[in-house]
N, C-alpha and C positions, 0 to 999 in steps of 0.2 A: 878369453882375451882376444883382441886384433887380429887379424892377422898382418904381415910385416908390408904387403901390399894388398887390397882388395877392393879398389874399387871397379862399380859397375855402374854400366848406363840403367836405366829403370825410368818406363815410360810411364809420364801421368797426363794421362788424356794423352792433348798432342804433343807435349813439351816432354822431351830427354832432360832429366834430372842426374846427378852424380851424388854417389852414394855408398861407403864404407870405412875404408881406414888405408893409413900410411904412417909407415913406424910408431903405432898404436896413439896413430892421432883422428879423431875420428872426423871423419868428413861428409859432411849433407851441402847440396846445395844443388842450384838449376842451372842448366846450363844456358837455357831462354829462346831453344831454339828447338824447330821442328825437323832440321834435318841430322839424323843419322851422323854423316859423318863430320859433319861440322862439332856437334856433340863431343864427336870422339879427339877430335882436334882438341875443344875447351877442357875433355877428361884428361889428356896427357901434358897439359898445361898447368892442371891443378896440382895433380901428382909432381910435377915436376916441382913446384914452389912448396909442395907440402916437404916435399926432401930435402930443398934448399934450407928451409928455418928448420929442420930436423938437425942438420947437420951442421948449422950455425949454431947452436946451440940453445939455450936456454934466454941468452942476452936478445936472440932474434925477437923475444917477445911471444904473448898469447895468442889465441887467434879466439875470433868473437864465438866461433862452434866452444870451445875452450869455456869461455866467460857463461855460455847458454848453459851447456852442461852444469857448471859450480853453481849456477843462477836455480837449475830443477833440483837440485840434489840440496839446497840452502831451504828446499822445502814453500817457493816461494808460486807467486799466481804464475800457473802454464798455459793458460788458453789461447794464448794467443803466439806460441812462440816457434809453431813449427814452420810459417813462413818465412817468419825472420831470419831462424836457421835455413831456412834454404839459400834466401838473398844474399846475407853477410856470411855463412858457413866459414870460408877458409881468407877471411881478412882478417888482418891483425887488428887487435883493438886500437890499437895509437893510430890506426888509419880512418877508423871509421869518425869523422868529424859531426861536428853540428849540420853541415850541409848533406854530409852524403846521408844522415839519417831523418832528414826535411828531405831529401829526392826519395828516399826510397818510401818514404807512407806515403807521396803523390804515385809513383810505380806501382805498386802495390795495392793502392785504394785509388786508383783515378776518378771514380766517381762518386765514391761515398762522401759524406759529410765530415765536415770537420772533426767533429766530435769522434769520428770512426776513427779518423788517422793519428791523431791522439791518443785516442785508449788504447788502439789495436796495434799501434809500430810505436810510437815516439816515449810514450811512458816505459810500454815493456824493456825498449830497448837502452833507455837513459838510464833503469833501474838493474837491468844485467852489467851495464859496464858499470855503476858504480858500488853494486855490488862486489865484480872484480877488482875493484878500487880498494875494497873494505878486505882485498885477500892481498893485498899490496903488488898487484898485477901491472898498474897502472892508473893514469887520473882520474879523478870524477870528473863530472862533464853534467852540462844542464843544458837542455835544450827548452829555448822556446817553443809554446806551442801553438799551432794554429788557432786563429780567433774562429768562439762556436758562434752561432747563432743562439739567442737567449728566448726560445721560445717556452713557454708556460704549460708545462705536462699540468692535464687533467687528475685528478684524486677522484678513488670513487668513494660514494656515501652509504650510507646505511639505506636510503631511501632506492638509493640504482642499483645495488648488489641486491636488496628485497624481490625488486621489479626482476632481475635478471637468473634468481635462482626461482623465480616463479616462472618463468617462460622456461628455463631450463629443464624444469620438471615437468612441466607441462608437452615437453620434447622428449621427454623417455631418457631424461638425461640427470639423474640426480646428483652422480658424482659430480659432475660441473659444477652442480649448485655447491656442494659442500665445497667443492676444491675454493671458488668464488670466497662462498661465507670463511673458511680456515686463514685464505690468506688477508682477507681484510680484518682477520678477527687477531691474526697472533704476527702480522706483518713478514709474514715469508715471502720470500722469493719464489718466485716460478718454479724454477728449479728444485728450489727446495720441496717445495710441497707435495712434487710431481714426484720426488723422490722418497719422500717417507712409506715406508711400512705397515702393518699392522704392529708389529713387534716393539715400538717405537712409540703405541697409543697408548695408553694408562684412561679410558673411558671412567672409570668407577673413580677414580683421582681428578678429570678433568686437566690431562698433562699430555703434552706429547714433545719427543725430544726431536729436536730441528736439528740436521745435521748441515752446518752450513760452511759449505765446502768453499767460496769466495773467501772465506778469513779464516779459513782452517779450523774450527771450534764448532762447538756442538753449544745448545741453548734449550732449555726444558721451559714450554710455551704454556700458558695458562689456555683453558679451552672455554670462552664466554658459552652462554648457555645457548646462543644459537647457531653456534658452530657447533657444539655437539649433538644438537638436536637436528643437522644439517649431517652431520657424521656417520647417524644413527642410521638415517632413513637411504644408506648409505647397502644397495642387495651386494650382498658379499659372506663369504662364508670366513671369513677373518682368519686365516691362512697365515700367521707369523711374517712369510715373507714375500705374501704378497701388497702389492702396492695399493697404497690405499684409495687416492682416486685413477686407477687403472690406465693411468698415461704412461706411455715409454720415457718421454720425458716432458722439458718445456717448450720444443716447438710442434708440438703432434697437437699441443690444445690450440695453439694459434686460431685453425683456418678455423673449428668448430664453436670454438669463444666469441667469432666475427660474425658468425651464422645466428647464434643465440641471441649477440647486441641488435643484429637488423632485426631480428624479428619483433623483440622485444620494444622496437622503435627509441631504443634509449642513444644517449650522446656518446662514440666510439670511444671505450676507453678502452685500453689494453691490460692484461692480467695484471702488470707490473702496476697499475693505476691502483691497486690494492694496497701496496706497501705506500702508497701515496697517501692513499687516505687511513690505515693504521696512522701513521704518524700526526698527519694534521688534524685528524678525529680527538688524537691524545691530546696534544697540544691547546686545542681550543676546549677541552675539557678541564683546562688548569695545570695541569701535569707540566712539573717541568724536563726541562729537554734530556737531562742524565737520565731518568725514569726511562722517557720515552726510548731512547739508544739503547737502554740497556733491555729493556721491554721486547722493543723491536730486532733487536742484532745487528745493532750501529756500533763498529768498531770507535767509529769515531766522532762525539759528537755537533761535529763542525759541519760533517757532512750531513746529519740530520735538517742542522739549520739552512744550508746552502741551497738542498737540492729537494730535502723532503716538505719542509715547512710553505705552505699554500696562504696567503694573506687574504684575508677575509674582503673583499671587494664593494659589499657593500657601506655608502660611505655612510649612511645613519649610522653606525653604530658608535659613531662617537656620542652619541645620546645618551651613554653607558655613564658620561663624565657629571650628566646631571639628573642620573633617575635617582626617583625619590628615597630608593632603601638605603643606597651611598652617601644621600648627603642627609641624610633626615638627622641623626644626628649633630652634622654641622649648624643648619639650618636654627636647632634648636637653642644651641649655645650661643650663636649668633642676637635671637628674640630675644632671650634671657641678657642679654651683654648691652642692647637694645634699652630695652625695660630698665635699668639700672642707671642710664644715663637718663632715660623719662623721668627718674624719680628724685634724681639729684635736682634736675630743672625745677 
């Protein structure tokens, strides 16, 4: 347990942080400053309101460290939640508003992209307090989000994954290639893929179970025959629980994945460009969307259409409306319908 007072300064980089517990309440958060005892000044100020709602009782309300905690322990997405805990730590939830939680993803991401402050502060953080809503803590609350930019992620094909696991190997680099071929081939994540096992491969079944830790669920993946034949050629002594393409994880392929596209002279697409084109590869193959979600490890199939689904650009293809296999039949009934009015004349 707690102990009844313990908190301490703890330097990260330059910034003094405060960090422990008061009357087994636990407390994280930054104090924002590089000086010592200024620090020490914001540490006996926090203590000090940590014992104030301690000893007001229960009516004094949660505090958002309070709602983060319920929020990890509900088994819910953490990635993103140890800054939040530092920022908000020892505020009460009824204080943290729509604005203070629009200041804090500009503080906190001043120069990333909308889309960063979004996913990285405004979601996690609207999702923990209404989570705490859901434990009858206090209100729910919705916050707007900042407007993204709506720019057009690239999908990769069958034709630039070919090209790319042929320059990779060409590089001394087979795993690349396969890692490339598995995740176009079964729509995993980076992550994912970088994580799987040998223990995890069923070769002789053509199956591998995909542990995918973003929606907490596992998914046992069909292995198309040139991902396994991508697998195969794959120097490794298949080791139970060693990793299969030899990444620590997914930002260690980054800089080597960018090295293999210049060389390769193909158009930059990123690993993630794989689960892009899984899904619109499916898609334009007929396959409807529940298939494809459920294929790919789309919780949801909305998100499929929103973000994965790639519209075909070029504008002939509406010449689809009058090729001849489509309407040939019509066509016929039409002569025949034709011909019958000829005969009545």
């Amino acid at each position: 347990g707690y102990k009844t007072m313990s908190l301490k300064l703890i330097r990260r980089g330059e910034i003094w942080h405060v960090q422990g517990a008061v009357a087994k309440q636990r407390i994280r958060e930054t104090t924002g400053t590089k000086d010592k005892r200024l620090a020490q000044k914001i540490k006996d100020e926090i203590e000090q309101a940590a014992w104030k709602r301690h000893l007001a009782g229960p009516e004094s309300g949660k505090t958002m460290m309070a709602a983060f905690i319920a929020y990890r322990e509900g088994e819910k997405e953490t990635r993103f939640l140890e800054p939040l805990e530092d920022y908000f730590g020892h505020k009460l939830i009824k204080d943290v508003t729509v604005g203070a939680i629009i200041q804090a993803a500009i503080r906190l991401y001043p120069t990333q992209a909308n889309s960063t402050r979004n996913r990285q502060c405004i979601t996690p953080v609207q999702s923990a307090i209404n989570h705490a809503a859901s434990l009858g803590w206090c209100n729910s609350i919705k916050v707007a989000r900042f407007e993204e930019s709506k720019s057009v992620r690239g999908f990769v094909t069958v034709q630039w994954a070919n090209s790319f696991a042929e320059q990779a190997i060409k590089d001394g680099l087979p795993h690349l290639a396969a890692l490339c071929m598995f995740m176009l081939g079964t729509g995993a994540r980076r992550g994912e893929a970088c994580s799987l096992t040998w223990n995890a491969v069923d070769m002789e079944n053509r199956e591998a179970i995909i542990n995918q830790t973003k929606i907490k669920t596992e998914r046992i993946a069909h292995l198309p025959a040139p991902v396994l034949v991508a697998m195969s050629n794959i120097p490794s002594n298949r080791n139970p629980y060693d990793k299969v393409f030899g990444y620590v994880d997914g930002d260690s392929v980054s800089k080597v994945w960018s090295n293999v596209v210049k060389r390769a002279k193909l158009d930059h697409l990123s690993p993630h460009c794989c689960r892009h084109g899984f899904a619109t590869a499916m898609l334009r193959k007929g396959y409807d969307v529940k298939t494809v979600a459920a294929m790919g490890g789309w919780k949801d199939v909305a998100t499929v259409i929103k973000h994965y689904a790639h519209a075909i650009t070029d504008k002939t293809v509406t010449d689809a409306i009058f090729d001849t296999k489509l309407t040939q039949g019509i066509n016929q009934n039409n002569l025949s319908n034709s011909n019958k009015r000829i005969n009545k004349l």
